[in-house]
N, C-alpha and C positions, 0 to 999 in steps of 0.2 A: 106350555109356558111355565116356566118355575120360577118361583120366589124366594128370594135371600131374604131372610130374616139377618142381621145380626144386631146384637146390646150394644149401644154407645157407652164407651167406656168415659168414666169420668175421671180428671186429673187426680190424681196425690193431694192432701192438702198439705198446705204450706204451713210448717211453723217458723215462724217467728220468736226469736228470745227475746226477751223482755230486757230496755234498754238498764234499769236499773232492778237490785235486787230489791223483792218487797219488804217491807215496811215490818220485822220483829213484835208483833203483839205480846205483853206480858200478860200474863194470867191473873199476876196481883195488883191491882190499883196504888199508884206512888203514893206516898205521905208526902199530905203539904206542908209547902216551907215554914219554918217557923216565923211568927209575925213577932216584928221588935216596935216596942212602944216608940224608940228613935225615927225608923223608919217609913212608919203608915204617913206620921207627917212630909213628909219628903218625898214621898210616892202620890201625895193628893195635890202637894205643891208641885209635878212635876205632869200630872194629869191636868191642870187647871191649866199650864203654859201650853200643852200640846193643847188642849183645848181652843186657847186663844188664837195659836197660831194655824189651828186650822178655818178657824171662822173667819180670819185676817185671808187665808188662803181661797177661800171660797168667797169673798169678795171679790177679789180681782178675777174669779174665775168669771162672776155673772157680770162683772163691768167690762170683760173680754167676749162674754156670750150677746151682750148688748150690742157691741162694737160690731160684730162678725156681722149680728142679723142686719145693722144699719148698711154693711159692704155691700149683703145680701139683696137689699131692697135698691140701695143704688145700682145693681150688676142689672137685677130683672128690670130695673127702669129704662137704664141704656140697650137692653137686647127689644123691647118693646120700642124703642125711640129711633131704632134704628132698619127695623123691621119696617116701620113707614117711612122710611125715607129711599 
C-alpha cells in the first residue's frame, strides 16, 4: 500500500488598493489662528444660537420618541387583542 503525501497549497493573497490616498501627516504642529478681540464676540454669539437650536432640535426629537413608543404600545396591544380572538 502506498501513500501520497502532498502540501496543500494556499491561494496568493489578495491586495487590495486603498480607495483613497492616506492622510499626509506633518512633522510641525500648525500655528493657531490668530484671535481678534472683534471676533471671540461673534464666535460665542454664534455658539449660544447653535446651542439653542440644538436643544430646540432635541425636543422635538424626545416628543417624536414619546410618539413612536405610544404607536409601539398601541401595535403590541392589537397583536395581543387579536391573538385571542
Amino acid at each position: 500500500m502506498s501513500i501520497f503525501v502532498a502540501k496543500a497549497q494556499s491561494p496568493a493573497p489578495v491586495v487590495v488598493p486603498a480607495l483613497s490616498s492616506p492622510a499626509i501627516v506633518s512633522p510641525t504642529p500648525k500655528a493657531a489662528p490668530a484671535v481678534d478681540s472683534d471676533s471671540l464676540p461673534l464666535a460665542l454669539k454664534m455658539l449660544q444660537e447653535m446651542k439653542t437650536a440644538n436643544e430646540e432640535m432635541l425636543k422635538k426629537q424626545e416628543t417624536t420618541l414619546q410618539q413612536l413608543d405610544e404607536l409601539q404600545k398601541a401595535a403590541d396591544e392589537v397583536k395581543i387583542f387579536s391573538k385571542r380572538g
